[in-house]
C-alpha positions as CSV (number, residue, x, y, z in Angstrom):
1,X,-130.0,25.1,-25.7
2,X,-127.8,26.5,-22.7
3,X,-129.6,29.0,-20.2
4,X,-128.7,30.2,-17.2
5,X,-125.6,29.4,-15.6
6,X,-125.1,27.0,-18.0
7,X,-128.7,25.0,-17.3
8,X,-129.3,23.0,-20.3
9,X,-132.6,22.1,-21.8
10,X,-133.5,19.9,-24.7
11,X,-135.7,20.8,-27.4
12,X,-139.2,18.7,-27.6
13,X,-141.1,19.1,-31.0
14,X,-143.7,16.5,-29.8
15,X,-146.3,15.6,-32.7
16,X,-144.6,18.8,-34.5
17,X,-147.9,18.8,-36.9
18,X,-146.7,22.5,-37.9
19,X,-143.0,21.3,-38.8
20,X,-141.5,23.0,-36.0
21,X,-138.4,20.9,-36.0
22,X,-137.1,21.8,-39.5
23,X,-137.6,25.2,-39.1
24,X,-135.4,25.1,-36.2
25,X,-132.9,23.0,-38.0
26,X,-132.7,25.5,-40.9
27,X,-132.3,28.4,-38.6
28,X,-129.4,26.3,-36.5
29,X,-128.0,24.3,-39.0
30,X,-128.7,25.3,-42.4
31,X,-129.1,29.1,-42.2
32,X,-131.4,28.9,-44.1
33,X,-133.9,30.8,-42.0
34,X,-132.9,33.6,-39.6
35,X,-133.5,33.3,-36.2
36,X,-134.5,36.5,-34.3
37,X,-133.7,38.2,-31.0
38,X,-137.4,38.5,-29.7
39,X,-137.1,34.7,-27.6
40,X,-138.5,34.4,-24.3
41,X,-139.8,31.0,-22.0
42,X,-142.9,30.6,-20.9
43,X,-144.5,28.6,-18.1
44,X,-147.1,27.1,-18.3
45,X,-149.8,23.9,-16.6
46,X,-146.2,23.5,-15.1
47,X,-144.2,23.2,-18.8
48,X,-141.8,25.5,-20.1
49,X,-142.0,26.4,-23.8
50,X,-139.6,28.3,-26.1
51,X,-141.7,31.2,-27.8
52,X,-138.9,32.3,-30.8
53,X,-139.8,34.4,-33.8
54,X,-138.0,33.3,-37.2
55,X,-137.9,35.4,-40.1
56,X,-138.5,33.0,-43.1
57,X,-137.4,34.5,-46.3
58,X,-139.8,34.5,-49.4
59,X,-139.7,31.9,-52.1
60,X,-139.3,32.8,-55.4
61,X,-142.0,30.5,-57.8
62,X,-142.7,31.2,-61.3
63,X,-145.9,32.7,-62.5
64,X,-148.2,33.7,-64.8
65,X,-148.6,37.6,-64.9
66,X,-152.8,38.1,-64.5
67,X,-153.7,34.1,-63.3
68,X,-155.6,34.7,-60.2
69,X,-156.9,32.0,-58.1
70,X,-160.4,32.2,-56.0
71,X,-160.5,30.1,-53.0
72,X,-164.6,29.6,-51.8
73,X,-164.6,28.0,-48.3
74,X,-168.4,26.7,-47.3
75,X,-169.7,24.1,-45.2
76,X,-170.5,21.1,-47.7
77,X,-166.6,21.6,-49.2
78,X,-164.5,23.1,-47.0
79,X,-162.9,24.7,-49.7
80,X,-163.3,24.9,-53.9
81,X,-160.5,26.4,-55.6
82,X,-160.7,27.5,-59.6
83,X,-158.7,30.0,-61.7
84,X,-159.8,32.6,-63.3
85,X,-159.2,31.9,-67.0
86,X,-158.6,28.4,-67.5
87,X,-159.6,24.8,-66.7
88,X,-158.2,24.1,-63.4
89,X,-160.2,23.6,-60.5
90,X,-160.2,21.0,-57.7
91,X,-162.3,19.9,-54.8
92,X,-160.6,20.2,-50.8
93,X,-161.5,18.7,-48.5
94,X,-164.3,16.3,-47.2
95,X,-167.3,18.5,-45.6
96,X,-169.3,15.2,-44.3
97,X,-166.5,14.2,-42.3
98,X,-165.5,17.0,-41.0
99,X,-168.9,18.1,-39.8
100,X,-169.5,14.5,-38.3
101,X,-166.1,15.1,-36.4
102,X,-166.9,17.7,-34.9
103,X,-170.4,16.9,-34.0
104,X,-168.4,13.9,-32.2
105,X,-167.0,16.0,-30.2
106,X,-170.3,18.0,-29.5
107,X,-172.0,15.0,-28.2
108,X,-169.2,14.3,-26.0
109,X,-169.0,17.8,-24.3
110,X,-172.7,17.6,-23.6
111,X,-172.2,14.0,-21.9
112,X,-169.5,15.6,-20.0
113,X,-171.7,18.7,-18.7
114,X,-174.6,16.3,-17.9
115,X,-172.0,14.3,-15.5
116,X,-170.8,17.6,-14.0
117,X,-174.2,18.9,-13.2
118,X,-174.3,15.2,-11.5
119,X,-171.0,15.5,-9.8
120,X,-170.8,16.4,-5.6
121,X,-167.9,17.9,-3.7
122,X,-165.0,18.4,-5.0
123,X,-164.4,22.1,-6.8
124,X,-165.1,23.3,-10.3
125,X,-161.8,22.8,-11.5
126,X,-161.8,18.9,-10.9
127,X,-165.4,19.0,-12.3
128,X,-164.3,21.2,-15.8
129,X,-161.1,19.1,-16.0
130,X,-162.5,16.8,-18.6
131,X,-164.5,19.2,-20.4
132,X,-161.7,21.6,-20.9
133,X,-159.0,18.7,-21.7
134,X,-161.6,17.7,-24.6
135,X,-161.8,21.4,-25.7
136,X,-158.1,21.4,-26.1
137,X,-158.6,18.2,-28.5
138,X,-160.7,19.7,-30.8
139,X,-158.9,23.1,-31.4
140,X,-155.7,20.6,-31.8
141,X,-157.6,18.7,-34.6
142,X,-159.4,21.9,-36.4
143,X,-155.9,23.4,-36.8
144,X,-154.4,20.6,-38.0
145,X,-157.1,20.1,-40.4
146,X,-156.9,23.8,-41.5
147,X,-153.4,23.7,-41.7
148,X,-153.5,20.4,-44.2
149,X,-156.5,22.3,-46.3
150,X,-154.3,25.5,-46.6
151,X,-151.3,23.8,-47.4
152,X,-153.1,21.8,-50.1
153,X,-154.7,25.0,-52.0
154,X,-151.0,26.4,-51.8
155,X,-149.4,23.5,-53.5
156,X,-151.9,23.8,-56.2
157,X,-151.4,27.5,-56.9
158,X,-147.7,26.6,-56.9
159,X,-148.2,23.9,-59.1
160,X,-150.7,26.0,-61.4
161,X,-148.4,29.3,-61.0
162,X,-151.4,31.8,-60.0
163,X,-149.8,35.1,-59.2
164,X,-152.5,36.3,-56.8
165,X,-154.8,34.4,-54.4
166,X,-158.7,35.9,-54.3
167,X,-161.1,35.3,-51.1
168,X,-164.1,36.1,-49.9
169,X,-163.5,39.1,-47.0
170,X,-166.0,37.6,-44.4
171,X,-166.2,39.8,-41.6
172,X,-169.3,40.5,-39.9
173,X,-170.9,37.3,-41.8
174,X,-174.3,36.2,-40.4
175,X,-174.2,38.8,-38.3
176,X,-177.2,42.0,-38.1
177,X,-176.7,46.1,-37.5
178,X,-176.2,45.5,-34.0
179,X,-173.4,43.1,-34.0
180,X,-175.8,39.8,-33.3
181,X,-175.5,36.6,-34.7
182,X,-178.6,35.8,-36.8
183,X,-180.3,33.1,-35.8
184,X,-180.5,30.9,-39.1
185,X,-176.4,31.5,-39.0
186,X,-176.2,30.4,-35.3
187,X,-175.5,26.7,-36.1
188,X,-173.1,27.6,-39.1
189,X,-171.0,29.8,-36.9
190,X,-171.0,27.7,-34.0
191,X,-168.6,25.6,-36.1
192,X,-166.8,28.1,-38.0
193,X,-163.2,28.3,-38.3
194,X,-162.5,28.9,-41.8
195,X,-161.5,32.7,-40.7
196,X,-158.2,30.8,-39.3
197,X,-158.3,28.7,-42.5
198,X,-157.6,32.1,-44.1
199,X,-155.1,33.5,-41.9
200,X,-153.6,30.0,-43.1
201,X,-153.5,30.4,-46.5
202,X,-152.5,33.9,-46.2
203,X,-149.2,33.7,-44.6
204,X,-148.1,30.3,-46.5
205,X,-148.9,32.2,-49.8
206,X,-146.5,35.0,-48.1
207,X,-144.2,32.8,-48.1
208,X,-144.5,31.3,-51.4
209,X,-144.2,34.7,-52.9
210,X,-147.9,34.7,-53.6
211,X,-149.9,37.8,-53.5
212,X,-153.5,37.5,-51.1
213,X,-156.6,39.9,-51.7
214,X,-160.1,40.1,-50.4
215,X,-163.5,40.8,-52.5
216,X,-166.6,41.9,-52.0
217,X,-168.8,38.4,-50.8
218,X,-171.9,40.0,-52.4
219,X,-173.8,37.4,-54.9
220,X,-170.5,34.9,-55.6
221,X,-172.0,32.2,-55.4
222,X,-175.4,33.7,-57.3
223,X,-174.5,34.7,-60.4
224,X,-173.8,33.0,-63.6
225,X,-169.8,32.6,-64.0
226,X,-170.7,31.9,-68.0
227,X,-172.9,34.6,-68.5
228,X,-172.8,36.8,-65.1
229,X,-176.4,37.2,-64.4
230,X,-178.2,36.4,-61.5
231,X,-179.6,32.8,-60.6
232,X,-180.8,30.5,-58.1
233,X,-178.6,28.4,-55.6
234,X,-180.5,25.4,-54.5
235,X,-180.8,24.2,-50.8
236,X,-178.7,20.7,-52.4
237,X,-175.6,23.7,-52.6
238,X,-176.5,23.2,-57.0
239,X,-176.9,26.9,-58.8
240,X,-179.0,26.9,-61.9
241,X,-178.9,30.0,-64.3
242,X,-182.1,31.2,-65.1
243,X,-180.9,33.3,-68.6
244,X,-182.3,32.1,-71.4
245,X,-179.7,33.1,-73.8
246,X,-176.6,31.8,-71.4
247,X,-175.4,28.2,-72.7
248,X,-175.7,27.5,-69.0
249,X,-179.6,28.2,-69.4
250,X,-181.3,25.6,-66.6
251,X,-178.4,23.6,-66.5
252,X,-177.5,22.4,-62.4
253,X,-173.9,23.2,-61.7
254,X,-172.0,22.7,-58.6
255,X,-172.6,25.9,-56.6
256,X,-168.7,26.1,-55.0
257,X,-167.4,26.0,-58.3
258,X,-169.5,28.5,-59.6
259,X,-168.6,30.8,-56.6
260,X,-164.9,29.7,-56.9
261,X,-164.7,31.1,-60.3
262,X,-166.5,34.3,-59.6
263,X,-164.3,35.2,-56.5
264,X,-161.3,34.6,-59.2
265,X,-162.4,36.8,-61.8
266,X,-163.8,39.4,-59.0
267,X,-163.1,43.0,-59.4
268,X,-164.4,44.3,-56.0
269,X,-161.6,44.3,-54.1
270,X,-162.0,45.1,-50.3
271,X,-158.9,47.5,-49.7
């Protein structure tokens, strides 16, 4: 890339875990992508890096007119996908890891803070140096992570043609009238990121030529997807419908799926 007075600079993609290089390479080489005007270098922890705004055009995937997929993201699976008429389903994700990841790295930032508060002379910015360098690791891992999940429970509605992708709209989850976080959601939101996980799937299905809606959260994962009345969801994440006349009739089923389904089939749509 020539700058000014002909200064040249070369292009480092580094780990490139969100494929950075070949979108370059179709806007320079292929045309496949165009690149737009809006470019501008930034400096920054004494780095300069290239902030440029593609416009990727919309691919064209066969589908089934009315196959809707719902997409339940929770804490046990990050995410349960499931169609609403039809067999397909599928598990994504491992929830056990993930959380014991990240309490890895919540373990580690308390060591840090204990050696700070341990720490004399020297200024707050040597002190935090650590901490903050370890913050950065974790935000580099949950994106990636996001970014694999997202790109998985694309491929799949790809592969099983859905038309439209359902989700739960979650804003202002575990949180009262005045705005606070509940305490019994404090440790679940402490850790959230599936809120990015969404944003994820939202502009890869954009791209895919897939259309993304929100519902109504209200009793997904609490009501029957065979029958549609309400039940109970066990504390071991297992929902057991208590209709007597529903085949499903005290029968434990996974509760994920069950929500999956109902977000699929969901009607309430959040405009």
């Amino acid at each position: 890339m020539t700058w000014f007075e002909e200064t040249r600079f070369k292009l480092n993609f580094g780990k490139d875990r969100s494929n950075n290089r070949d979108i370059i390479d179709n806007c320079l080489n292929t045309n496949k992508y165009k690149l737009c005007t809006a470019a501008k270098i930034q400096l920054k922890n004494k780095k300069l890096f290239l902030l440029v705004t593609v416009d990727i055009p919309e691919t064209k995937n066969k589908i089934i007119k009315g196959k809707v997929m719902g997409v339940d993201l929770g804490v046990v699976h990050p995410a349960y996908v499931a169609v609403n008429d039809g067999p397909e389903r599928s598990l994504i994700g491992d929830g056990d890891a993930f959380q014991k990841q990240r309490d890895v790295f919540r373990r580690r930032f308390r060591e840090l803070q204990r050696c700070q508060l341990t720490q004399g002379g020297h200024g707050r910015k040597h002190k935090t140096k650590a901490t903050e360098n370890l913050r950065g690791k974790e935000r580099n891992w949950v994106q990636t992570e996001n970014h694999r999940i997202s790109r998985e429970i694309i491929n799949l509605a790809i592969r099983w043609r859905v038309e439209t992708i359902q989700m739960e709209n979650l804003k202002g989850f575990g949180k009262d009238s005045d705005g606070e976080v509940e305490t019994k959601h404090q440790r679940l939101l402490g850790r959230w990121s599936y809120f990015e996980l969404q944003k994820d799937i939202e502009y890869k299905a954009v791209m895919a030529g897939i259309k993304v809606v929100y519902v109504n959260p209200a009793y997904t994962s609490q009501t029957c997807h065979v029958c549609g009345k309400r039940g109970d969801r066990t504390e071991r994440d297992t929902f057991i419908c208590t209709n007597t006349g529903c085949d499903c009739y005290g029968k434990p089923q996974d509760a994920d799926m069950n929500a999956a389904i109902n977000i699929a089939r969901s009607k309430d749509i959040i405009k």
